[in-house]
C-alpha positions as CSV (number, residue, x, y, z in Angstrom):
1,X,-69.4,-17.3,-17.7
2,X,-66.4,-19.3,-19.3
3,X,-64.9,-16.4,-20.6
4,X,-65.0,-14.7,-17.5
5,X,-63.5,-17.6,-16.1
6,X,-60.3,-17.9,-18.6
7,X,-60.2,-13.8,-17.5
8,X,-59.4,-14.6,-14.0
9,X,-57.5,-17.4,-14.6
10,X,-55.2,-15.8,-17.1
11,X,-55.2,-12.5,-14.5
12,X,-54.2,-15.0,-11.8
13,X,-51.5,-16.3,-13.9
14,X,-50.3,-12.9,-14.9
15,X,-50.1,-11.7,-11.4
16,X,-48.3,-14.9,-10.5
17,X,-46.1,-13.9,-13.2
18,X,-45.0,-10.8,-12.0
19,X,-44.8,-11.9,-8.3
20,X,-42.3,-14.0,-9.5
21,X,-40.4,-11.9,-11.6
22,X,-40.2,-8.6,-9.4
23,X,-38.6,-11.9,-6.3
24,X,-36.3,-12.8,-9.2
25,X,-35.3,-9.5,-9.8
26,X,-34.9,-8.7,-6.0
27,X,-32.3,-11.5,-5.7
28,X,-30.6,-10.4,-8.2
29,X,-29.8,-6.7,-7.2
30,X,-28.7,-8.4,-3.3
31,X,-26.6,-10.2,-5.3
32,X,-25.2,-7.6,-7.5
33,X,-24.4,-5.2,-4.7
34,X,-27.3,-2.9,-4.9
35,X,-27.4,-3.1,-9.2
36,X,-29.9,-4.8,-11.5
37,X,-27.1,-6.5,-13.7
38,X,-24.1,-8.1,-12.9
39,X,-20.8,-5.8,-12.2
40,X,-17.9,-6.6,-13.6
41,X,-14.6,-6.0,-11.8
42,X,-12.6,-3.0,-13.3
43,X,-8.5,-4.7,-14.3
44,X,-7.7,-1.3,-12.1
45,X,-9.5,-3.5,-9.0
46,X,-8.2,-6.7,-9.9
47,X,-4.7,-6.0,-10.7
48,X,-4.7,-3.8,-6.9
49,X,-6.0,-7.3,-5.7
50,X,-3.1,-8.8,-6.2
51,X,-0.6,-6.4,-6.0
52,X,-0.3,-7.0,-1.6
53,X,1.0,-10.5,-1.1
54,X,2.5,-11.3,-4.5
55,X,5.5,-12.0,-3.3
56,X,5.3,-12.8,0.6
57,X,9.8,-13.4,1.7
58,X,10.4,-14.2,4.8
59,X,13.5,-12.7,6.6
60,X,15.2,-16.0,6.8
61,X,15.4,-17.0,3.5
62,X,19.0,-16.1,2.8
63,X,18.4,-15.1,-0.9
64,X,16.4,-12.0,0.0
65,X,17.7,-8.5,0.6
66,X,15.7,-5.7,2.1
67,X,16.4,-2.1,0.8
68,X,15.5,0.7,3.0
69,X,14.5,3.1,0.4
70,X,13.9,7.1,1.8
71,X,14.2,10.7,2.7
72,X,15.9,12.5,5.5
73,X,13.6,10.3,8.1
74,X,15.2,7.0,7.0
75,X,18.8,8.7,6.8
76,X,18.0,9.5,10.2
77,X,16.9,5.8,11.2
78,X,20.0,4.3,9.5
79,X,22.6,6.5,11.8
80,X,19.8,5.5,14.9
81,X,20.4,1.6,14.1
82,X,22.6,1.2,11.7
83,X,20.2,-0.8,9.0
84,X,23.3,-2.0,7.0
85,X,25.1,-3.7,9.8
86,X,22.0,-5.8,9.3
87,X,22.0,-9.5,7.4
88,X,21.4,-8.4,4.2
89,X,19.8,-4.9,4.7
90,X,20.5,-2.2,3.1
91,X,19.9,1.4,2.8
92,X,19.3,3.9,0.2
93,X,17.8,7.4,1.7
94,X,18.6,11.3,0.8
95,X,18.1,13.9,3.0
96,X,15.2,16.4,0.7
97,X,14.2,14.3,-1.7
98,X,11.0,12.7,-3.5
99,X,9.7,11.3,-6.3
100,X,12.7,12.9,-8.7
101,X,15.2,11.9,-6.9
102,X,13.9,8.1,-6.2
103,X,13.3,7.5,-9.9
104,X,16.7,8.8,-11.3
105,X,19.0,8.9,-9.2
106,X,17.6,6.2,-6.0
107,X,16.9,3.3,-8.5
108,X,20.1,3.5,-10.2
109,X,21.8,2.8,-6.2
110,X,19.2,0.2,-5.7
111,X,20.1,-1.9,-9.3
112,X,24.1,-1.5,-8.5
113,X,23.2,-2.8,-4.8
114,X,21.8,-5.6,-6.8
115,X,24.6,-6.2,-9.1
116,X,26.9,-6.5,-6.0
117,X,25.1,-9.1,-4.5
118,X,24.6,-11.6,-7.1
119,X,23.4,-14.5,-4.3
120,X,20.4,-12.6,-3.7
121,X,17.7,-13.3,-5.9
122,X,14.8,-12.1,-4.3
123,X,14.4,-8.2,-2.9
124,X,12.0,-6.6,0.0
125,X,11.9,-2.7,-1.1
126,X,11.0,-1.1,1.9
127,X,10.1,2.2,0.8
128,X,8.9,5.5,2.8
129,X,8.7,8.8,0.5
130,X,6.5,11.4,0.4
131,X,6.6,14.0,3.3
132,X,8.6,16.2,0.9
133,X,6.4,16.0,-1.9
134,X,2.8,15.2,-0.7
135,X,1.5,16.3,-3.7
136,X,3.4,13.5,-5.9
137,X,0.9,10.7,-4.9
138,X,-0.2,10.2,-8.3
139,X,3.6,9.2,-9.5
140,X,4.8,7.3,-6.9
141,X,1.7,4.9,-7.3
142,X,2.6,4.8,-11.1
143,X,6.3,4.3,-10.2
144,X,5.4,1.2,-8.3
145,X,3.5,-0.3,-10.7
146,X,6.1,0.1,-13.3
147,X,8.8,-1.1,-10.9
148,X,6.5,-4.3,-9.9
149,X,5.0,-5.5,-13.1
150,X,9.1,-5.2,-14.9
151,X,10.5,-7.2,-12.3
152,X,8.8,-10.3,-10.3
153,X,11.7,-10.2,-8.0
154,X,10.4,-7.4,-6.1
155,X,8.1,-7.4,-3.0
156,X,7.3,-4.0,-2.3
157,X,6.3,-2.5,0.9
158,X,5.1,1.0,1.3
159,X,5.5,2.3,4.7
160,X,3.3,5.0,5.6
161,X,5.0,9.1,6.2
162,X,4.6,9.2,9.4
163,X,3.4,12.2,11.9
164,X,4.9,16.1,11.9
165,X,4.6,18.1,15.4
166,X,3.7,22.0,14.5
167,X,5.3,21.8,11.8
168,X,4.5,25.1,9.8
169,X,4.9,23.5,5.9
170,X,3.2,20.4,6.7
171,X,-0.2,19.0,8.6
172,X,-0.7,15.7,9.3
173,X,-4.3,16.2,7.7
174,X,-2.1,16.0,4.7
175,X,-0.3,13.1,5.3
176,X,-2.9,10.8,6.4
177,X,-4.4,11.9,2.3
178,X,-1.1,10.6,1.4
179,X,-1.4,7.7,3.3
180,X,-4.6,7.0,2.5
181,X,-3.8,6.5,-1.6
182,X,-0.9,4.5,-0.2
183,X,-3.4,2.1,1.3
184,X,-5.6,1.8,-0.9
185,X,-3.1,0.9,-3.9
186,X,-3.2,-2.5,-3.0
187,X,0.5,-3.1,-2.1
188,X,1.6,-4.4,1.3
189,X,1.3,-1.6,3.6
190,X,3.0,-0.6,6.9
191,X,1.3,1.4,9.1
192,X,3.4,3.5,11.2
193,X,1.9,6.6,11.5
194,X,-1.0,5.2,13.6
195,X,1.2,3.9,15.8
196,X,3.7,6.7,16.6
197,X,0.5,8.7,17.3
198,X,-1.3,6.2,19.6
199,X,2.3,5.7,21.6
200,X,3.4,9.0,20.6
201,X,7.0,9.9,19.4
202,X,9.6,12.9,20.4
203,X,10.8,15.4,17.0
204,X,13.7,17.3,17.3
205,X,12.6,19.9,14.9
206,X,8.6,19.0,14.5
207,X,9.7,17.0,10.9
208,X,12.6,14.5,12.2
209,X,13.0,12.2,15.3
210,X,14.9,11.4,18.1
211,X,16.9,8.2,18.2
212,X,14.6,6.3,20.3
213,X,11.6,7.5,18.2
214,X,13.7,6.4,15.1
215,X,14.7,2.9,17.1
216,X,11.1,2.5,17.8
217,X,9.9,3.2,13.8
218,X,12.4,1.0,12.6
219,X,11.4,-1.8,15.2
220,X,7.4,-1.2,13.6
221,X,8.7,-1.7,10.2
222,X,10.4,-5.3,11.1
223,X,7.5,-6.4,13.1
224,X,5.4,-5.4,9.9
225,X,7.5,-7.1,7.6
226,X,6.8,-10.5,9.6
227,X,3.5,-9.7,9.9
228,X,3.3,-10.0,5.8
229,X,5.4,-13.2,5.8
């Protein structure tokens, strides 16, 4: 009878055992997202993590400079406004041109801007490419991160490409891809595309903009640039 005693007793205790282990186990993977063993962050995830916000200026510190940085859409917005009669805005767009162009011909502008203004130390790059060269996602996003992690004086801020009308080259199907990898890149993002399609927005040729739509997109883009102070 004893033995059959220590049999339970030790079944009990096994059973216990594994009652405990599989609630052990099932706090675990709660914990761990859905996985058994801890997950560690990829540097991909973390570095993205810090990327928006690194540098937060605000508009009245009189040591930053904003450069408007674009295609024909923000050559249009600079003859709608006028983004260099602004304190300490400035503007460097090209009507047709992309990735190329931004990364050997644009920066070169952008680092003599620089130069010229030696009593600004700090720089917003306010930068909307893309609609010319959708396909170029990839190299803008490695762009950036060359740009940012070389020089801790930049805060950049990707502005999305914003909405066609019938276009017949380009579908805003595309551009919300785009904008999506913009997004999700981790930088400080400025949504304009979802707005000029919620209050919609007048084109003069289905790719460029009236001057109130312009007026209005460059309005989005200062009120998003507080909003990130």
């Amino acid at each position: 009878m004893k033995k059959y005693a220590d049999f339970i007793l030790a079944l009990i205790a096994l059973i216990i055992s594994i009652v405990f282990a599989i609630i052990v186990i099932t706090m675990n993977v709660k914990k761990n997202g859905g996985s058994l063993f801890p997950v560690e962050k990829s540097e991909t995830h973390e570095s993205n993590a810090t990327k928006s916000g690194k540098n937060a200026y605000t508009a009245d510190d009189e040591t930053v400079g904003t450069i408007f940085i674009g295609d024909s859409r923000f050559v249009g917005m600079d003859k709608a406004v006028d983004i260099e009669s602004k304190d300490r805005q400035f503007c460097v767009a090209k009507i047709g041109q992309g990735y190329y162009w931004f990364k050997n011909t644009a920066l070169k502008k952008i680092e003599k801007i620089r130069k010229e203004n030696t009593a600004l130390t700090k720089w917003r790059y306010v930068v909307c490419l893309g609609v010319n060269d959708l396909g170029n996602s990839e190299n803008y996003l490695k762009l950036y991160d060359e740009l940012t992690s070389s020089d801790d004086s930049i805060q950049l801020v990707l502005v999305s490409v914003n909405p066609v009308k019938n276009y017949p080259t380009i579908t805003n199907s595309q551009i919300k891809k785009f904008n999506v990898k913009l997004s999700d890149a981790g930088y400080d993002y400025i949504d304009t595309f979802s707005q000029l399609q919620k209050k919609g927005f007048q084109s003069t040729d289905g790719l460029h903009y009236d001057n109130e739509t312009y007026e209005v997109i460059y309005n989005l883009i200062e009120k998003g640039l507080m909003d990130l102070e």
